[in-house]
C-alpha positions in Angstrom: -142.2 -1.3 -38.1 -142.0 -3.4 -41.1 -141.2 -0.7 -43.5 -138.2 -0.4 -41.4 -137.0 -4.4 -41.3 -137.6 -4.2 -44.9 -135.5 -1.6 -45.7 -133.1 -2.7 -43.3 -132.5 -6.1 -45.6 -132.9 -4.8 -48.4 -130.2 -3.0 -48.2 -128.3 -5.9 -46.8 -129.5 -7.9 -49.4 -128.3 -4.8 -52.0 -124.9 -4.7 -50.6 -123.4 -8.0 -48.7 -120.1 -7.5 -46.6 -121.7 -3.9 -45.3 -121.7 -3.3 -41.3 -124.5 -1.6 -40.0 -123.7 1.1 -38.0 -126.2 1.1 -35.1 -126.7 4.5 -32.8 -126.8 4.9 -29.1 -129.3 8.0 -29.5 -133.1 7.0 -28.1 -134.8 7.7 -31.2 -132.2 4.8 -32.9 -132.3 7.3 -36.0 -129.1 6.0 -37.4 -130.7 2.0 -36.8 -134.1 3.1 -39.1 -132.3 4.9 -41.8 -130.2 1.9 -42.5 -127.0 3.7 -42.2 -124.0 1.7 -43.6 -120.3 1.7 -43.1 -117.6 -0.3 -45.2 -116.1 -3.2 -43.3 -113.0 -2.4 -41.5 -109.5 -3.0 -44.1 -106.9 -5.3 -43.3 -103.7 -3.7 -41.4 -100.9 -3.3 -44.2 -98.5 -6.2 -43.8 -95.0 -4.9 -42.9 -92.3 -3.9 -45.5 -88.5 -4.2 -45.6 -86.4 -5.8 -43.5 -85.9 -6.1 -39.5 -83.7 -3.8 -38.4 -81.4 -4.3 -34.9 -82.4 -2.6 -31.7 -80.2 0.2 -31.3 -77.2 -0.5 -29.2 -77.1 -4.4 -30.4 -73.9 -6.0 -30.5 -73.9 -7.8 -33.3 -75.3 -4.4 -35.9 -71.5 -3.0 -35.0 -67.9 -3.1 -36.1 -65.4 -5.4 -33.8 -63.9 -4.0 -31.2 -60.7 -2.7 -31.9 -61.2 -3.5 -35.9 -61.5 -0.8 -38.9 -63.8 -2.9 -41.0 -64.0 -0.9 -44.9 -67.5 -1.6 -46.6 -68.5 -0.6 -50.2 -72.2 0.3 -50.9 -73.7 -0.4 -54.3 -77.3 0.3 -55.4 -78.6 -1.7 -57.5 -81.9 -0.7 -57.4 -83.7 2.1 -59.3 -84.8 4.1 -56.2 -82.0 7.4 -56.4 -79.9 7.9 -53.2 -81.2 4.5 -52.0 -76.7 3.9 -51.4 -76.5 7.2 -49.6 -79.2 6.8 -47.2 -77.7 3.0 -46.2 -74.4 5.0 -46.0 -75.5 7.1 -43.7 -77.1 4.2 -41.8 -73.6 2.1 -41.6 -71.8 5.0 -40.5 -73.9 6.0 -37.7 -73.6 2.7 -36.6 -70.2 2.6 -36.5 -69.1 1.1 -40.0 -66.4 2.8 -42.2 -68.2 3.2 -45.5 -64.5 4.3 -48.0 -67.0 4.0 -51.4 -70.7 4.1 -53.0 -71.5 3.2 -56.3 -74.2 1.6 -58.3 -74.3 -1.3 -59.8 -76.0 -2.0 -63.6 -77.2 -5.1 -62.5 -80.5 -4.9 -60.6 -81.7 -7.4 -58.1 -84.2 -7.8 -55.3 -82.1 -8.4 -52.2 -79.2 -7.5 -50.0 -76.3 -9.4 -50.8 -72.9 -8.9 -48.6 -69.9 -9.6 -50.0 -67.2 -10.8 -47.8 -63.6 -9.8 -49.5 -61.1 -10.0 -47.0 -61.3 -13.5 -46.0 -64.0 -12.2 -42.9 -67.0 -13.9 -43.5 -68.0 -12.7 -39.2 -67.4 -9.4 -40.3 -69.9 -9.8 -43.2 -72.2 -11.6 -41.4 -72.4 -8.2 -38.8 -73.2 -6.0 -41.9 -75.8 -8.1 -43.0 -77.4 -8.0 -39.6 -77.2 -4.2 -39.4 -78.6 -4.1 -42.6 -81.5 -6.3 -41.3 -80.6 -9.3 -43.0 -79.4 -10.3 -46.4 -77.6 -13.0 -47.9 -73.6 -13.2 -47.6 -71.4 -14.7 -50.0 -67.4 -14.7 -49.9 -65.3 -13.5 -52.6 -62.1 -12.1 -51.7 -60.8 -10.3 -54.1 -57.1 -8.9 -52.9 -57.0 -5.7 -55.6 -59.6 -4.3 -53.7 -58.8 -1.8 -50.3 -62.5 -3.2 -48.6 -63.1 -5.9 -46.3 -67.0 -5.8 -47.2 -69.4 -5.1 -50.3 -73.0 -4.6 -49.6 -75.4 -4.6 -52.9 -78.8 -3.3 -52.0 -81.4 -4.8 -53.7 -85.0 -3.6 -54.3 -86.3 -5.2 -50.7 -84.1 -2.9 -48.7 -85.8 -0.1 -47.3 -84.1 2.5 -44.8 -85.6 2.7 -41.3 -87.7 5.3 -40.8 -86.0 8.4 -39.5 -87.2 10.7 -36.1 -89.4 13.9 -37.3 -87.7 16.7 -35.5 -89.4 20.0 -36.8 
């Protein structure tokens, strides 16, 4: 019985921060061999932004109101600007133009260019956040710019095979 307790913390001693897995079977076979398991990893913090609950308000176009966005990546992550078209469209949003931009950045900014800040202020909460700025720019045919930046992930999409 003391070759056993011996082993047991020596290899405690030999590796600190192991669990010991201990067995429910009568002989306690996994107990005397000293059997070892790592300790249990963090969960993975969460990613990206917060995304609306579908059917939320605020994540839509006004009422009555054709609002016209622009998506820009400026990321390096390919079709990053397509998927977040997609995104705005199904939610409602008239996406007229996507483009990427040369300038790369970490975050969403919204651009407000019709003089609509509320209207930019919606995109950015369907986008799950971001910050908005206004700069109208009258030469333009959009109410709304959205840069995506490097944080911006997509929402996962439903697996139908």
């Amino acid at each position: 019985m003391a070759g056993v307790r011996r082993r047991a913390s020596a290899a405690a001693a030999v590796s600190p921060g192991v669990a010991t897995i201990a067995s429910s079977d009568s002989a306690g076979a996994a107990s005397k061999r000293g059997c070892t398991a790592p300790p249990a990893a963090p969960a993975p913090a969460a990613e990206g932004p917060e995304f609306p609950a579908a059917g939320d308000a605020l994540a839509a176009p006004p009422a009555g109101a054709r609002v016209r966005v622009e998506v820009l990546n400026a990321t390096t992550v390919r079709g990053l600007g397509r998927r977040a078209t997609f995104y705005l469209r199904d939610r409602g949003w008239d996406v007229v133009a996507i483009g990427t931009s040369r300038a790369g950045q970490d975050e969403v900014v919204v651009l407000d260019r019709s003089g609509h800040p509320e209207w930019a202020k919606r995109v950015a909460h369907a986008m799950g956040g971001g910050r908005v700025e206004s700069r109208p720019d009258t030469s333009r045919y959009l109410d709304v710019t959205v840069i995506l930046g490097g944080s911006w992930r997509p929402p996962p999409e439903p697996f139908h095979p």
